[in-house]
C-alpha positions as CSV (number, residue, x, y, z in Angstrom):
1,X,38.2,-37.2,-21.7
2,X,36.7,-36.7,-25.1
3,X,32.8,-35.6,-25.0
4,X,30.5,-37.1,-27.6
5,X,30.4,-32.8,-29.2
6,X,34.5,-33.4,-29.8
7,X,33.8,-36.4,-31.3
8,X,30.9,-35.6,-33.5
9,X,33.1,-32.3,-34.6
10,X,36.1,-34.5,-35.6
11,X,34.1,-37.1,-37.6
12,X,32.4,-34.9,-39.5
13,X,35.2,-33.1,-40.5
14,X,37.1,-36.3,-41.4
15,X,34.5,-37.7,-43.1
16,X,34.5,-33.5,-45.2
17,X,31.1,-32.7,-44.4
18,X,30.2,-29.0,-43.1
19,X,27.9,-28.4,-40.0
20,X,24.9,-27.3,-43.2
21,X,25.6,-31.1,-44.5
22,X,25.2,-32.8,-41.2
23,X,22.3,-30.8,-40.4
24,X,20.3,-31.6,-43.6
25,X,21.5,-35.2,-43.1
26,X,20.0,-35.5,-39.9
27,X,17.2,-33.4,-40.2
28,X,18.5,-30.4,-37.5
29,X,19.2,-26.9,-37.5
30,X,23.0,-25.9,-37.9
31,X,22.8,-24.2,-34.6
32,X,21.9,-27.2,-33.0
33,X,25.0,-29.4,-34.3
34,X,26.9,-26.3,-32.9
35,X,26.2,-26.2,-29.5
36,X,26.0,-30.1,-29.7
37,X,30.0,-29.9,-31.2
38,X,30.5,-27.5,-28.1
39,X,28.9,-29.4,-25.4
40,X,26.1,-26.7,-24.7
41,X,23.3,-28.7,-25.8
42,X,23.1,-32.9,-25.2
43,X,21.8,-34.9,-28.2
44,X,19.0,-36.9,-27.3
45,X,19.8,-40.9,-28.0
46,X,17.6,-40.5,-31.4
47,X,20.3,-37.8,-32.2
48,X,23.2,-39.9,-31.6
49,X,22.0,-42.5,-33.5
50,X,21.3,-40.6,-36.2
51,X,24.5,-38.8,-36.3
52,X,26.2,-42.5,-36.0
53,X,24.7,-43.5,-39.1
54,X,25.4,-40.7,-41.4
55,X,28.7,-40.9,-40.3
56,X,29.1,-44.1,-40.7
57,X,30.9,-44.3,-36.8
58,X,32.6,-47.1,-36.1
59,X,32.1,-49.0,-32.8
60,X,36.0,-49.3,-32.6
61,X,36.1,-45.1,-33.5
62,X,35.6,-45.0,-29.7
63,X,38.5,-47.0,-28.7
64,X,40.8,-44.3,-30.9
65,X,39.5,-40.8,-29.6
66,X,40.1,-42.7,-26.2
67,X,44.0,-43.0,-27.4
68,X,44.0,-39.8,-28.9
69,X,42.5,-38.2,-26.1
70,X,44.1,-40.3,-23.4
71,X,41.0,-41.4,-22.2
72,X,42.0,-45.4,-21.3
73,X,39.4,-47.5,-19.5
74,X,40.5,-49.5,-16.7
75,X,41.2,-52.6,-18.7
76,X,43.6,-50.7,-21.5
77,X,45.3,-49.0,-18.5
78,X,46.2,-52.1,-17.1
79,X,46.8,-53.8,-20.3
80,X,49.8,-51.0,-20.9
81,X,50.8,-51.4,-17.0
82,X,51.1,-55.4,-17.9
83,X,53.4,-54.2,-21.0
């Protein structure tokens, strides 16, 4: 299962910004979006937020880490058992 730091890190980097960028952007030190990116420090939910907007993350950006990591929910496992 993909964690919300393996996210983050791959968004960013799609979208080209650095871990200085996203820290100015959302007002944090680069240390922080560190151990955030490596799952040693949880983002509080005015963190998330703030990373979602600057990222412009879409709601369906969830649904595609979850086929890219292989991280179905019920319903899309049974959708593809249904196939």
């Amino acid at each position: 299962m993909a964690t919300f730091g393996q996210k983050l890190r791959i968004l960013r980097m799609v979208r080209g910004f650095t871990q200085l960028d996203m820290a100015v952007k959302v007002g944090m030190q680069t240390s922080q979006i560190s151990l955030i990116e490596n799952d040693l420090l949880q983002p509080t939910d005015r963190q998330v937020a703030a990373f979602r907007k600057v990222l412009n993350w879409p709601k369906d950006a969830d649904a595609a880490y979850a086929i890219l990591f292989g991280d179905q929910d019920d319903e899309g496992q049974q959708a593809e058992a249904a196939s």
